[in-house]
KOLLUMLUM-203995 format. One record per residue (C-alpha): residue number from 1; residue in three letters; chain; x, z, y. Coordinates in steps of 0.25 Angstrom, whole numbers, padded with zeros to 4 digits, m for minus. Last residue first. Layout:
% KOLLUMLUM-203995
(NUM; Ala; A; (X; Z; Y));
...
This chain:
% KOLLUMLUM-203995
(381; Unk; A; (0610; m0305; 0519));
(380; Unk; A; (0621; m0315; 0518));
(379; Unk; A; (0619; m0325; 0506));
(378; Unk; A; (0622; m0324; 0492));
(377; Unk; A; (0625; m0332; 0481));
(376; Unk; A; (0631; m0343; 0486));
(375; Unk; A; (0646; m0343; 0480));
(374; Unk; A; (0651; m0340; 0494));
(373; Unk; A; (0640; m0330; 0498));
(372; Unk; A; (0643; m0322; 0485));
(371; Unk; A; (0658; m0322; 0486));
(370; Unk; A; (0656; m0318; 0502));
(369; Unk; A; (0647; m0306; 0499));
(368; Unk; A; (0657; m0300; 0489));
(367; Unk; A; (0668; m0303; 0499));
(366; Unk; A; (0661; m0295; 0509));
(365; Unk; A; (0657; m0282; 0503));
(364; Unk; A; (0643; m0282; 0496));
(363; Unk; A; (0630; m0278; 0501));
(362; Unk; A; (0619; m0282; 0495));
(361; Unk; A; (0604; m0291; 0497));
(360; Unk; A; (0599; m0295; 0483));
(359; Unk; A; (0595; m0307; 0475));
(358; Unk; A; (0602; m0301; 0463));
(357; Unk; A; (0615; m0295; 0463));
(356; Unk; A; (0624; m0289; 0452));
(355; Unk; A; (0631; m0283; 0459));
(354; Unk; A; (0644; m0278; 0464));
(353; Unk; A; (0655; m0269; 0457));
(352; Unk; A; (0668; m0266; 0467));
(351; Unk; A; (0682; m0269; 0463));
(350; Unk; A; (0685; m0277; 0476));
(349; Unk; A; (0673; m0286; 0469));
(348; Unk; A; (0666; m0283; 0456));
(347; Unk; A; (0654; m0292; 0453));
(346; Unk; A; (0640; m0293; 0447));
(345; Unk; A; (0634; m0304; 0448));
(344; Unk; A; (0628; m0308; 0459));
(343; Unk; A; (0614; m0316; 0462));
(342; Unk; A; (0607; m0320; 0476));
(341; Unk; A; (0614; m0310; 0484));
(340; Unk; A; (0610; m0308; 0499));
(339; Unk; A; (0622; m0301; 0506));
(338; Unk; A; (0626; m0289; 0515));
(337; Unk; A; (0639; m0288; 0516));
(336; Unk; A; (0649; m0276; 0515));
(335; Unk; A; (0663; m0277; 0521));
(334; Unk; A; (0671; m0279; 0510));
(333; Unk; A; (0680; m0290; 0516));
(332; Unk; A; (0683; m0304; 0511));
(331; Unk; A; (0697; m0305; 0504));
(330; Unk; A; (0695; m0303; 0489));
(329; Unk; A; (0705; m0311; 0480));
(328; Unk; A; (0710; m0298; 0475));
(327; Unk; A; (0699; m0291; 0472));
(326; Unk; A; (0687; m0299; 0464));
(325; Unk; A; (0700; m0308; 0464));
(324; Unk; A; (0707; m0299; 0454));
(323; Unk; A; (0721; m0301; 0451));
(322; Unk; A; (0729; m0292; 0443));
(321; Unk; A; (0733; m0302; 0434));
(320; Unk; A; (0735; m0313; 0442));
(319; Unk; A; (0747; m0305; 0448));
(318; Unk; A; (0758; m0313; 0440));
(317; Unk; A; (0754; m0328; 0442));
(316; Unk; A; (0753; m0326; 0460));
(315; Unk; A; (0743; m0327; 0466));
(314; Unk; A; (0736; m0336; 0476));
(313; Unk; A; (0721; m0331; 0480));
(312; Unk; A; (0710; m0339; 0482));
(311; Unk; A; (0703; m0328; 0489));
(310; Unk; A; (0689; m0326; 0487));
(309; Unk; A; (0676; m0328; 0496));
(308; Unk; A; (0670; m0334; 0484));
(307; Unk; A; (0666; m0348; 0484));
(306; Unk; A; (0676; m0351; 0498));
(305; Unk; A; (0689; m0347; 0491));
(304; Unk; A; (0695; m0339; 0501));
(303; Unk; A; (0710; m0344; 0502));
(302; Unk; A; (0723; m0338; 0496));
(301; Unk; A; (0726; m0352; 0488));
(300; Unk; A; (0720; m0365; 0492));
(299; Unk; A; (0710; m0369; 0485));
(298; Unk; A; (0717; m0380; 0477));
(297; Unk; A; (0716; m0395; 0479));
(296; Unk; A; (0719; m0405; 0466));
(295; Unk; A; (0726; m0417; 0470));
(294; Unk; A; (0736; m0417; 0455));
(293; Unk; A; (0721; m0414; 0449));
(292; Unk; A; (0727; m0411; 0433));
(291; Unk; A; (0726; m0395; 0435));
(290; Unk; A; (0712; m0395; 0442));
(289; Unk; A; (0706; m0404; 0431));
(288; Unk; A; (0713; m0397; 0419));
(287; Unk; A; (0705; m0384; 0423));
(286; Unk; A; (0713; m0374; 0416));
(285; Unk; A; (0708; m0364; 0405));
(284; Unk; A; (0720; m0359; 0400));
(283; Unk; A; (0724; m0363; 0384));
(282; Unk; A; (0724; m0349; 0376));
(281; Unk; A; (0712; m0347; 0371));
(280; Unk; A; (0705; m0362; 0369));
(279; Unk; A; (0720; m0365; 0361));
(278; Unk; A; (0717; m0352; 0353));
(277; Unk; A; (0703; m0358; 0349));
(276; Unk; A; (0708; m0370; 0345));
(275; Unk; A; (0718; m0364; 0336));
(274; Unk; A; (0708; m0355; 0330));
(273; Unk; A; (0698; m0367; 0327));
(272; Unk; A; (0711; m0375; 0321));
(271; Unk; A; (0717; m0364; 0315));
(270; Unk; A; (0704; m0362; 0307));
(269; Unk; A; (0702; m0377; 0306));
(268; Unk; A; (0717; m0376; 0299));
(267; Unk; A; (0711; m0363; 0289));
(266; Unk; A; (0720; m0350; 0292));
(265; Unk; A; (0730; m0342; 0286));
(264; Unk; A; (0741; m0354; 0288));
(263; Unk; A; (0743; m0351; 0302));
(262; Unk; A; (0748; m0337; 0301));
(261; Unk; A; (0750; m0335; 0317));
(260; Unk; A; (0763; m0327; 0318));
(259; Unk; A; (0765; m0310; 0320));
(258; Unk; A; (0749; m0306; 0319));
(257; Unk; A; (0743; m0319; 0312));
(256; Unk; A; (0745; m0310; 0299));
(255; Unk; A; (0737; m0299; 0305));
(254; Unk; A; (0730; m0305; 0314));
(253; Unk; A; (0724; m0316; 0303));
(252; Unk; A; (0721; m0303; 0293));
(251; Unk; A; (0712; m0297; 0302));
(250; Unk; A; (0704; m0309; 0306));
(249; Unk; A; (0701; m0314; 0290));
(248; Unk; A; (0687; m0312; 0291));
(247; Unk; A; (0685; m0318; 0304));
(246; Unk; A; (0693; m0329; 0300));
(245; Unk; A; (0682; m0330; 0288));
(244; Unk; A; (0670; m0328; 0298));
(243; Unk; A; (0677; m0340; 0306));
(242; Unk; A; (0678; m0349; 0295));
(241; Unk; A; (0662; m0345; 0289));
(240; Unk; A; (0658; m0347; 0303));
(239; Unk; A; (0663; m0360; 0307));
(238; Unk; A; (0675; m0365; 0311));
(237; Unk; A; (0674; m0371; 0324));
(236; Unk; A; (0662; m0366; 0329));
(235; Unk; A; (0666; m0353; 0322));
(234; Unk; A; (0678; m0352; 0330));
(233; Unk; A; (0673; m0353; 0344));
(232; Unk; A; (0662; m0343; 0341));
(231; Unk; A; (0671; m0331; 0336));
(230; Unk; A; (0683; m0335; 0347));
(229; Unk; A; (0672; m0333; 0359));
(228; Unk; A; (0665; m0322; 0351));
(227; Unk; A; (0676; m0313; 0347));
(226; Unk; A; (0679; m0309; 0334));
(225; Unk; A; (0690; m0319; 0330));
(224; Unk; A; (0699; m0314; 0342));
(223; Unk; A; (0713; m0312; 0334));
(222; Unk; A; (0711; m0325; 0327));
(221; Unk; A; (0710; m0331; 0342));
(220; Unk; A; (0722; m0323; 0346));
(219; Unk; A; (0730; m0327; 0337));
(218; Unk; A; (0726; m0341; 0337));
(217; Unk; A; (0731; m0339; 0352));
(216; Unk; A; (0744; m0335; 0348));
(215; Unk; A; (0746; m0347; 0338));
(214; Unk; A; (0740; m0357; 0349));
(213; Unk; A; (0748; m0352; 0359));
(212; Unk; A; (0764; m0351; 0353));
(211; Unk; A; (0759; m0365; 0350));
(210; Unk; A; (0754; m0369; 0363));
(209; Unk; A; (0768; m0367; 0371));
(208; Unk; A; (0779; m0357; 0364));
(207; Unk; A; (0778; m0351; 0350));
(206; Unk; A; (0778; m0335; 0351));
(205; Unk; A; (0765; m0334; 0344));
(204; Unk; A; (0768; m0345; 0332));
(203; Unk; A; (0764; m0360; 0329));
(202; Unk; A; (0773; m0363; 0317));
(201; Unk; A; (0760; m0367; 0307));
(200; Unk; A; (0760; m0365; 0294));
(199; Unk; A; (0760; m0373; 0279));
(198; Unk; A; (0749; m0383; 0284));
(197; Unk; A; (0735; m0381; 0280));
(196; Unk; A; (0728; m0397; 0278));
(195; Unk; A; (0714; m0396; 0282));
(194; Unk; A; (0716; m0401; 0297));
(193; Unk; A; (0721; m0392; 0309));
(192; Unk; A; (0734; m0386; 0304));
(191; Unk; A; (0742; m0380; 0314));
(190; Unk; A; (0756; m0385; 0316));
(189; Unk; A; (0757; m0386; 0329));
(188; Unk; A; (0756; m0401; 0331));
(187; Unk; A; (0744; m0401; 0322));
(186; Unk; A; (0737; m0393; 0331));
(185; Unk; A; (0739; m0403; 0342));
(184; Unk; A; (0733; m0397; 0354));
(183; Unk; A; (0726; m0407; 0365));
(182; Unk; A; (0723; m0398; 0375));
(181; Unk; A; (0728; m0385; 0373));
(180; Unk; A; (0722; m0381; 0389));
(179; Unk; A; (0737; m0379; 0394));
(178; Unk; A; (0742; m0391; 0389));
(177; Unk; A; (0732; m0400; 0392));
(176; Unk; A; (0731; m0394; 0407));
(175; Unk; A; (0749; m0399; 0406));
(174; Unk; A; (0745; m0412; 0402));
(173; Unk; A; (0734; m0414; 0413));
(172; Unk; A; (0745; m0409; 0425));
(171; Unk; A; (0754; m0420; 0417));
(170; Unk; A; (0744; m0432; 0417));
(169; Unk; A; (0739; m0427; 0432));
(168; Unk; A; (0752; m0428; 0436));
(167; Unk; A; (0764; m0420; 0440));
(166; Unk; A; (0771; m0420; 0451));
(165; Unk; A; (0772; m0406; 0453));
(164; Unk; A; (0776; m0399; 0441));
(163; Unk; A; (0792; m0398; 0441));
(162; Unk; A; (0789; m0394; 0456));
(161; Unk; A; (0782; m0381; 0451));
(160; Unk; A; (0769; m0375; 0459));
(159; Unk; A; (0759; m0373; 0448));
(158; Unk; A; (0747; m0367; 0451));
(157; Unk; A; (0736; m0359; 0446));
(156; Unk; A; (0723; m0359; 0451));
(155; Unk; A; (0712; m0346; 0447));
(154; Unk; A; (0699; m0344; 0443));
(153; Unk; A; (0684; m0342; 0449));
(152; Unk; A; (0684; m0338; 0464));
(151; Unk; A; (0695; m0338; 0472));
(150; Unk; A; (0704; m0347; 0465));
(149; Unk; A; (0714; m0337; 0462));
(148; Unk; A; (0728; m0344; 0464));
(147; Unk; A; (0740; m0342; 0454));
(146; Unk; A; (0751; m0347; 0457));
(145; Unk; A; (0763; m0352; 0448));
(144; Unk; A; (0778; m0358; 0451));
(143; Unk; A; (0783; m0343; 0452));
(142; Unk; A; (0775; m0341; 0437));
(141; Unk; A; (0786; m0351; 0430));
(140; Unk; A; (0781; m0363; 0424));
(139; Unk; A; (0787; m0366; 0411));
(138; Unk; A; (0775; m0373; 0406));
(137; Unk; A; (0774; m0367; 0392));
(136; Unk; A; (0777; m0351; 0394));
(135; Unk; A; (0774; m0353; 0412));
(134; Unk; A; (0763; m0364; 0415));
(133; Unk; A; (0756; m0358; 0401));
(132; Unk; A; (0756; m0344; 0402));
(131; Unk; A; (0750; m0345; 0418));
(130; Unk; A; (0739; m0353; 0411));
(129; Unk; A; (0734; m0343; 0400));
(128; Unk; A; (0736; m0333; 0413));
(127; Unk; A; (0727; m0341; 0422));
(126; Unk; A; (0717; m0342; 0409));
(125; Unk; A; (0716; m0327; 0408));
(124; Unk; A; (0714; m0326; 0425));
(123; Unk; A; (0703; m0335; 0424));
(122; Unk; A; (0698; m0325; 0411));
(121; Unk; A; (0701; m0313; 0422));
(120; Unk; A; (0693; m0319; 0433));
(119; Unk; A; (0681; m0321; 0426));
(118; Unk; A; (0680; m0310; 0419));
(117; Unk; A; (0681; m0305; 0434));
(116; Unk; A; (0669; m0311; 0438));
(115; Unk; A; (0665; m0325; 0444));
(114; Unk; A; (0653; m0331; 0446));
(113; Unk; A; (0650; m0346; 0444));
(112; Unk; A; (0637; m0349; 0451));
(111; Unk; A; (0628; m0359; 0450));
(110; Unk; A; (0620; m0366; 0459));
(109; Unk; A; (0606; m0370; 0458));
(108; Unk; A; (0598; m0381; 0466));
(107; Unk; A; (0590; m0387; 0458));
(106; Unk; A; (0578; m0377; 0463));
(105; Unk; A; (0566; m0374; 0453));
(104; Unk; A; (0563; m0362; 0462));
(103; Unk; A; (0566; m0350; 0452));
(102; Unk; A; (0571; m0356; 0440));
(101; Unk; A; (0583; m0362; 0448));
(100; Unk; A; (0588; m0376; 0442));
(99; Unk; A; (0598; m0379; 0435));
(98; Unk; A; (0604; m0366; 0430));
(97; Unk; A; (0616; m0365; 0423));
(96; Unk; A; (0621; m0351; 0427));
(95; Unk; A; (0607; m0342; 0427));
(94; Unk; A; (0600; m0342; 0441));
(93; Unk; A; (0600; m0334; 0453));
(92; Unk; A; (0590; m0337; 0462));
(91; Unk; A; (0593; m0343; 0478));
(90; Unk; A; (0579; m0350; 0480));
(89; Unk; A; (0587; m0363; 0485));
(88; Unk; A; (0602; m0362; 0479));
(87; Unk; A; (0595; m0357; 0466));
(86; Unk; A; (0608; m0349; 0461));
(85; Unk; A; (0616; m0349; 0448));
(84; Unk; A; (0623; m0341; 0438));
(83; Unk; A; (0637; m0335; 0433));
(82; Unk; A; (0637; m0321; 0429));
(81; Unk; A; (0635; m0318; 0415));
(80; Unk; A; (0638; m0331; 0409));
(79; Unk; A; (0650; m0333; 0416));
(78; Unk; A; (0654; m0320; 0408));
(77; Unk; A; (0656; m0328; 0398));
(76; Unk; A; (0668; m0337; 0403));
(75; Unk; A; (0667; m0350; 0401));
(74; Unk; A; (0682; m0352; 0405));
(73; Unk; A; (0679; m0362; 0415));
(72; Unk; A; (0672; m0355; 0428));
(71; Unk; A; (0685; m0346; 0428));
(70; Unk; A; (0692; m0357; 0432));
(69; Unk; A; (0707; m0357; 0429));
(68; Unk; A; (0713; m0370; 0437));
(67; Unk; A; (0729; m0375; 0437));
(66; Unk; A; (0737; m0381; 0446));
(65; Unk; A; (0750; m0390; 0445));
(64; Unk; A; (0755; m0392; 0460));
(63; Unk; A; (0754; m0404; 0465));
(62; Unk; A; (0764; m0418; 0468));
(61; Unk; A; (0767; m0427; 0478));
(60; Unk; A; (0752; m0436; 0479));
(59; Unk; A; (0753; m0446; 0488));
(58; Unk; A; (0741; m0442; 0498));
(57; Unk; A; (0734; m0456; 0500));
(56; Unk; A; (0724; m0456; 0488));
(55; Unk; A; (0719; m0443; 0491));
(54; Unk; A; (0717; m0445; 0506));
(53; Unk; A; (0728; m0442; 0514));
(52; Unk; A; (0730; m0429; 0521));
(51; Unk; A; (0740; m0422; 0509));
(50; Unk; A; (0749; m0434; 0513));
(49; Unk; A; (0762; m0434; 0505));
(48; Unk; A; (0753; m0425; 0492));
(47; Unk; A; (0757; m0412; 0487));
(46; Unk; A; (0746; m0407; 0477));
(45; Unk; A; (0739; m0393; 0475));
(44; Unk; A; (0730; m0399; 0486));
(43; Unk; A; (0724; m0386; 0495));
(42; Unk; A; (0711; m0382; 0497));
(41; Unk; A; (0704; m0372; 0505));
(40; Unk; A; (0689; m0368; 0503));
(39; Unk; A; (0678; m0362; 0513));
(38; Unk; A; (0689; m0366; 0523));
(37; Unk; A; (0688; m0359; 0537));
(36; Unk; A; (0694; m0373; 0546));
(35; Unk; A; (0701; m0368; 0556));
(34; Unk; A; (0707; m0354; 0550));
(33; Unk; A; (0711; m0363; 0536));
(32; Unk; A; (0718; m0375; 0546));
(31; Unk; A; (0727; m0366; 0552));
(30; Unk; A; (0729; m0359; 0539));
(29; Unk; A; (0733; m0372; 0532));
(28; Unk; A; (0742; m0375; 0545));
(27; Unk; A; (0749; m0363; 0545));
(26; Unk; A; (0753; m0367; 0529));
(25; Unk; A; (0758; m0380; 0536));
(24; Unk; A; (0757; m0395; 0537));
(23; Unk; A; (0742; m0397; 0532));
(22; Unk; A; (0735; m0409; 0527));
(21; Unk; A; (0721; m0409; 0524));
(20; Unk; A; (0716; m0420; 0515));
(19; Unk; A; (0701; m0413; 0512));
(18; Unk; A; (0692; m0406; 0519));
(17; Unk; A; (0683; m0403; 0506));
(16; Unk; A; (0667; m0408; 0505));
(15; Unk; A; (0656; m0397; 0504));
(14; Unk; A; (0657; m0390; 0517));
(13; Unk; A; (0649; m0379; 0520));
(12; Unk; A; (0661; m0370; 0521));
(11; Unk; A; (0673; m0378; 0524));
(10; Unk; A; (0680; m0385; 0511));
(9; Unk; A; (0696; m0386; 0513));
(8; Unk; A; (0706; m0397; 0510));
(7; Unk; A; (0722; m0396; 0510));
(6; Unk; A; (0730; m0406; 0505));
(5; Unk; A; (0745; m0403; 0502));
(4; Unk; A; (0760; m0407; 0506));
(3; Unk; A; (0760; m0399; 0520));
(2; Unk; A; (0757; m0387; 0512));
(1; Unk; A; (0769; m0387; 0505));
């Protein structure tokens, strides 16, 4: 309905949003999109009487439940590697977190968030996690879900489903609480948490909701003792010496963890550790902001995303799997440009390797040159 919704766009240059736009008609949208050339394009995910009204005047009818997967969030390791910042005067590249350029002594320093396809994937993980929850606990069936592509970091996904329309912030909030484990009563499951070892525990791996999670997701942690996330995580909550014992004991645990979880073989602050783990394993990393704004604007879908040169593109649940944006979501041409490249990490595009590069003129294809003209990096040589 898009006579129902706002509309706003940012232009290039222009750092405040047109805003309150109301349109009759698709045909009218794309009138307004060849007039206007957005750098951005938004649209309300609510329905209001008068999308043209100021906020207070819209009377808000309803919007669609969203969700927000940034990779920016996850605290990804490979942010480490390629993330950094440029001098805006004498244009260095600087490490990630810098305040002032080394170089020059400027202030004005901006960061920049790159994205690889690690990235992209543990996005997508999180998008799954989500898709699991709206459908095995929520009910919601995939032909009432959408999955759009940001066009540059992560990915929205939207529920359109009437039963779901008019619910408020309060609701929206409950149902992000839900999703992220916030708020889990171990007690109320049956999981010892104190001193006190009760006889067993009933949460199994078929079980529906959070307890059918938590025992898998113990499993899974137990199952990934060695590694350096789960290693570090456990020992500041239980200390070497308990940690060293679990490790000890690792073997053993699968085994008799391998058909039912064997509650009862472990310490309550070892379940308790584990179980907290698990919950940070399984939960989807949704931004509760996002999901709880009932006026939230969305880019809208199958436009350029003006920080990349990427299309926002609208897909559907089932084919996120095989999406590549590096790929897919690639519309410029490949005509080789002839750019100036402050810094770039290394990168694959349309399946071809480029970079690194350093404060040198290149020829790249098209979309490559506008991706880094976009996030500032470059300049036409």
């Amino acid at each position: 309905m898009v006579e129902k919704r706002e509309f706003g766009y940012f232009t290039f240059g222009q750092k405040v949003m047109v805003r309150h736009i109301s349109l009759k008609s698709s045909s009218e949208l794309f009138e307004l999109i060849k007039k206007v050339t957005p750098l951005h394009m938004y649209h309300s995910a609510a329905h209001y009487q008068y999308p043209q009204a100021p906020m207070e005047e819209k009377v808000w009818l309803g919007a669609e439940l969203i969700f927000d997967i940034d990779a920016d969030h996850l605290n990804l390791p490979c942010k480490e590697r390629h993330d950094f910042s440029i001098c805006e005067d004498c244009k260095s590249m600087l490490p990630p977190g810098s305040e002032q350029c080394n170089n020059c002594g400027s202030t004005k320093v901006k960061r920049t968030d790159w994205v690889c396809e690690n990235c992209i994937e543990a996005a997508k993980g999180e998008v799954y996690k989500l898709l699991d929850f709206l459908e095995m606990d929520f009910g919601i069936p995939y032909s009432k879900i959408s999955v759009n592509f940001s066009g540059n970091r992560g990915f929205h996904v939207i529920v359109n489903d009437e039963k779901l329309f008019t619910l408020d912030q309060v609701s929206r909030k409950e149902i992000t609480d839900y999703i992220l484990g916030n708020g889990l009563d171990l007690n109320l499951y049956g999981l010892p948490t104190g001193k006190r070892r009760y006889p067993s525990a009933t949460l199994e791996y078929t079980d529906g909701s959070w307890r059918g999670r938590l025992a898998r997701g113990a499993f899974e942690v137990i199952k990934d003792l060695h590694k350096p996330g789960i290693a570090e995580k456990l020992i500041k909550l239980i200390g070497n010496k308990e940690y060293n014992k679990l490790l000890q004991i690792k073997d053993s645990l699968l085994t008799s963890w391998l058909d039912s979880p064997k509650w009862e073989t472990l310490k309550p602050s070892v379940i308790k550790a584990i179980i907290t783990l698990a919950v940070e394993e399984v939960r989807s990393s949704i931004d509760t902001i996002v999901t709880t704004d009932i006026h939230r604007l969305l880019r809208l879908a199958n436009t350029l995303n003006g920080k990349t040169g990427f299309l926002a593109k609208r897909l559907e649940p089932e084919t996120l799997e095989q999406f590549n944006p590096f790929v897919d979501a690639v519309v410029m041409p490949d005509e080789a440009c002839k750019v100036h490249v402050i810094y770039m990490p290394k990168i694959r595009i349309c399946g071809e390797w480029y970079g690194p590069y350093n404060n040198e003129d290149v020829k790249v294809p098209t979309c490559l040159a506008v991706l880094l003209l976009c996030k500032g990096i470059a300049t036409l040589a």
